[in-house]
N, C-alpha and C positions, 0 to 999 in steps of 0.2 A: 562551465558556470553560466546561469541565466543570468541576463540581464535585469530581473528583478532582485534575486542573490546577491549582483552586484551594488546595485542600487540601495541595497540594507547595507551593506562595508559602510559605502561611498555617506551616508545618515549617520550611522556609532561615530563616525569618524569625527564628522560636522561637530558632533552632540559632546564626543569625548574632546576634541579639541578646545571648542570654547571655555566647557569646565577647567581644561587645564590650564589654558592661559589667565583666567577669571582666579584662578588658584595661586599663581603665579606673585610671590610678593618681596622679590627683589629681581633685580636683572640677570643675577645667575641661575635663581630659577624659572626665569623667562624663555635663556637662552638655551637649557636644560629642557623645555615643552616646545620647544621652536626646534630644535634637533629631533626630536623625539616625533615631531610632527614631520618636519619637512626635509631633515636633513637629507643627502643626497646617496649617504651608505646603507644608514639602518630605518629612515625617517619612514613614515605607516605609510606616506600619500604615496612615498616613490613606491611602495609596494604594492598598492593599488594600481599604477601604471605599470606592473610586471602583468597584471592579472587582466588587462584589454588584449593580449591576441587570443584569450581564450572563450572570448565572446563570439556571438556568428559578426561575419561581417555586417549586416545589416544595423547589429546594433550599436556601431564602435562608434560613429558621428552621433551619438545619445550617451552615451555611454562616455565619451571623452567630453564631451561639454560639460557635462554634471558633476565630471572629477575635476576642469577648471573652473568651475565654480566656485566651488570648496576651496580649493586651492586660494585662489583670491581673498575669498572671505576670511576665511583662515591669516591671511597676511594684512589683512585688513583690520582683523581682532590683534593680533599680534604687535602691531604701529600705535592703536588707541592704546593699548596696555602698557607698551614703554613709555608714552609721552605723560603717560598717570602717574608712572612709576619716578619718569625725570623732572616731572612737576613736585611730588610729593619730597622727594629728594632734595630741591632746589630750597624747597620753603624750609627745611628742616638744616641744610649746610649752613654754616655761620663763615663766611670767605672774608678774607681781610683786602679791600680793594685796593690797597694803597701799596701791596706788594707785589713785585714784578711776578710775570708768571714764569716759571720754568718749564723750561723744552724740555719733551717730554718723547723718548722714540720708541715706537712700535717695533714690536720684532716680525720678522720676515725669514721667508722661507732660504734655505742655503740654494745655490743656484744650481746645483750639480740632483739637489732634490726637483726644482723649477721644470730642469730639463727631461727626470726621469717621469715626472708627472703628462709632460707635455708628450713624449715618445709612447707612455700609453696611452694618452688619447687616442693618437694616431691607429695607432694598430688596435684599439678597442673598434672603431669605425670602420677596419676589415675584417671582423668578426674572430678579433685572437680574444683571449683568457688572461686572467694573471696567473701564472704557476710559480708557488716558493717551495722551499727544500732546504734541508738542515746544511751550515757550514761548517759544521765537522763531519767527512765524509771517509768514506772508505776506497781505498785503492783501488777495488774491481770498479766501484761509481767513478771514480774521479780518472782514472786510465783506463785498467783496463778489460770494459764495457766500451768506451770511446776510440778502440782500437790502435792503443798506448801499446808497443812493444813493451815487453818489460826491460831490456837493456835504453828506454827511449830517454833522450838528456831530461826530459820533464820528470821523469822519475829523481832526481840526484837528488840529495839532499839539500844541498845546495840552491837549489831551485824552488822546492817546497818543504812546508813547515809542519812536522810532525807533530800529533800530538801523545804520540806511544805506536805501538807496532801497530801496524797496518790501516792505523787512524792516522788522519793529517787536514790541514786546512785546504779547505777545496781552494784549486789555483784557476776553478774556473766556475760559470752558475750552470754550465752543460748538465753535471751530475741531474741538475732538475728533468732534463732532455729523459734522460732514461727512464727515471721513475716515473712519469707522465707515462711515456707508451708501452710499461710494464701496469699502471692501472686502467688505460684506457684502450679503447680500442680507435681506430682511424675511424671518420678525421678527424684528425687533430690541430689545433691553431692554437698556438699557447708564447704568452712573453712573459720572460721568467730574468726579475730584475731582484739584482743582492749584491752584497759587500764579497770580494776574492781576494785571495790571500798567495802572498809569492815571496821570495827572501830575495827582494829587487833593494838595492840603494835608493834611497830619498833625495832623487834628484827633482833637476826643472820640467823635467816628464815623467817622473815613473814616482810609483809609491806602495810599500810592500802591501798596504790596504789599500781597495781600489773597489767603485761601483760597475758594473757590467749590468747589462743589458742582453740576454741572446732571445731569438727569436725560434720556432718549429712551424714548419708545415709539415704534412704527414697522408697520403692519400693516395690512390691509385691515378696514373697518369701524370704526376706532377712532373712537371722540368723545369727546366734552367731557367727558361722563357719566363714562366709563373712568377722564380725567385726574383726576377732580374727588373720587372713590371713593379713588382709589389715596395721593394728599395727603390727603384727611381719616382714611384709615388710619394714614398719614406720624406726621400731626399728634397722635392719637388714641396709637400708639406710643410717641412721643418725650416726649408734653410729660404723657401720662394722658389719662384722659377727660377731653376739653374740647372747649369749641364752636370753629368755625372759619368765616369767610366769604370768599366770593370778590366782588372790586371789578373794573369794568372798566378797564382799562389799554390802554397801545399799544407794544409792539413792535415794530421791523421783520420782524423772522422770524419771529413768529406773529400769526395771526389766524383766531377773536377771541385778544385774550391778558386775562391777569385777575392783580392781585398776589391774595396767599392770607395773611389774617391767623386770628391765633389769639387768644384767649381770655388779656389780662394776667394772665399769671403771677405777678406782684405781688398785684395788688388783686380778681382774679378779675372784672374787668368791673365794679368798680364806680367806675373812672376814680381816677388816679395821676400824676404828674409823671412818670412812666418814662414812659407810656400817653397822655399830655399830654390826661386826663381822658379818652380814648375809651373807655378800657374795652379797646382792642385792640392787637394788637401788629402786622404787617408781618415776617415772616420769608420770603416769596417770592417769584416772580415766573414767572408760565406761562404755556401758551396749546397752541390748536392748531399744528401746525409749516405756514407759507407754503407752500401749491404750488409757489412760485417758490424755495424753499429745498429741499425734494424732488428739484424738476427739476438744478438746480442740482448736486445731488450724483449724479445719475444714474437716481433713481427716479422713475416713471412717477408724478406729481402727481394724474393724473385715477383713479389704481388705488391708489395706498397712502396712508394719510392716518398723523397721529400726534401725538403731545402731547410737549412738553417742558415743562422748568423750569428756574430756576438759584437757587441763596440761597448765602449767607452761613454759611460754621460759625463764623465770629467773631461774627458777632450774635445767632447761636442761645448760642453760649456766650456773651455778655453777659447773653443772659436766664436761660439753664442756671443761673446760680450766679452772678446779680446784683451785675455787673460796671459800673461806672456809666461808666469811659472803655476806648475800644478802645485805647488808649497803655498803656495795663495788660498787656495782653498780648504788647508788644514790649518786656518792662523787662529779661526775662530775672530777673528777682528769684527768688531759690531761697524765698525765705520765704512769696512768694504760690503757688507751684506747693505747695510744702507743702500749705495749706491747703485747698487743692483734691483732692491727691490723697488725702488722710488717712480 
């Protein structure tokens, strides 16, 4: 794209914005041209800002002034139009003043959602993806492709929840794992966050529906080193500066694999009933990905290597804002969201 090309978008835009806010004759359909303009998914300006690395470099310091321009302006038309609108509004309500007012509360985000928002930031800014995938899956998807024996206890019934033969509720978001590097080819960087399903008792920890979070790297040369930098980043982000170690564990689909604790957020390591006196906490689970998980999806096991992970945004948000049962977070209670989102 030319810089002049550009410069006609960066004009319709100017031209088509103002009309629309100028069009604009209540607050919902304000809000309605203010998303449409600027909003941050589908909004035109952010899509103008996808279309600057396709400029030469010469022309991105011209080229980015002029889109925050508009921008500006744009928020500047947008501010006069609401104060028109809650003026015109004002003169037209008939309030009775002599009546108390009543408290009035906004709704706010669930914190287990807070936290999954927050986790993709993170790993949006080390260049991963969001990856979703259906959660009625298929037994090669959800075992075994993931190098699930078939006699393996994750198979029993007892443990997952069928939905007829050879369907059943994925017990895990892995299945996304596959179908990513059966459509794409390496590399791959992808966080792939959903609801998993298990026939677990509705205890103070466990809940047969649960949100997950796993992560994929995917590339020739990658190791341990890679995975184990990129989590203590994670960790270092999410929680502040704090320590973090890795334990060795066993998964089927990777090997080696390792859980990943952090530094108790309570007692700071100096051992707590949360902490059951370690001093640490447990928020993951990771490892190199199996050859046989590679092949499995179509890539070449002896040429591309890679690291995965999975956790929990419910038990990060237990520790987030010291939540002592996970039944707390299925209460729906407006009073504890309050307090969280405040």
């Amino acid at each position: 794209m030319t810089l002049s090309e550009f410069q006609q978008l960066v004009t319709s835009l100017a031209a088509d914005g103002e009309n629309m806010i100028d069009a604009a004759t209540t607050a919902a359909l304000l809000e309605e041209a203010r998303t449409s303009l600027l909003g941050r998914k589908s909004g035109r300006l952010p899509e103008l800002f996808k279309q600057l690395p396709s400029l030469a470099p010469t022309e991105l310091r011209e080229a980015g002034s002029l889109i925050n321009a508009v921008k500006a302006k744009l928020e500047a038309h947008l501010d006069d139009r609401r104060r028109q609108l809650d003026a015109a509004a004002s003169s037209q309500r008939k309030v009775d003043l002599t009546m108390p007012a009543r408290r009035q509360w906004l709704g706010s985000k669930h914190p287990v959602t807070l936290v999954i928002e927050e986790i993709e930031d993170i790993f949006r800014g080390l260049g991963f993806t969001i990856a979703l995938g259906p959660e009625a899956e298929t037994e090669w998807y959800n075992f075994t492709s993931l190098n699930f024996p078939p006699d393996h206890p994750a198979l029993d019934l007892h443990d997952t929840l069928y939905l007829g033969e050879n369907v059943l509720l994925r017990t895990h978001t892995s299945p996304v794992q596959i179908r990513t590097m059966q459509k794409f080819k390496p590399p791959i960087r992808i966080l792939s966050p959903g609801n998993a399903y298990r026939r677990d008792f509705f205890d103070a920890s466990h809940a047969p529906m649960f949100a997950q979070i796993e992560g994929l790297a995917i590339d020739e040369g990658v190791s341990f080193v890679d995975l184990k930098a990129t989590l203590t980043h994670f960790a270092n982000r999410f929680f502040g500066k704090t320590k973090t170690r890795f334990r060795p564990s066993y998964f089927p689909f990777t090997e080696p694999s390792a859980e990943m604790d952090v530094e108790c957020q309570l007692c700071h390591g100096s051992g707590c009933a949360s902490c059951k006196g370690t001093g640490w906490m447990e928020i993951l689970g990771s490892g190199m990905v199996h050859p046989s998980v590679l092949n499995a999806s179509g890539l070449d096991g002896d040429r591309y290597t890679g690291w995965a992970f999975g956790m929990g945004p419910a038990r990060i948000a237990m520790l987030r804002y010291d939540i002592p049962d996970i039944r707390i977070l299925y209460d729906s209670d407006v009073r504890f969201l309050y307090q969280i989102s405040r």
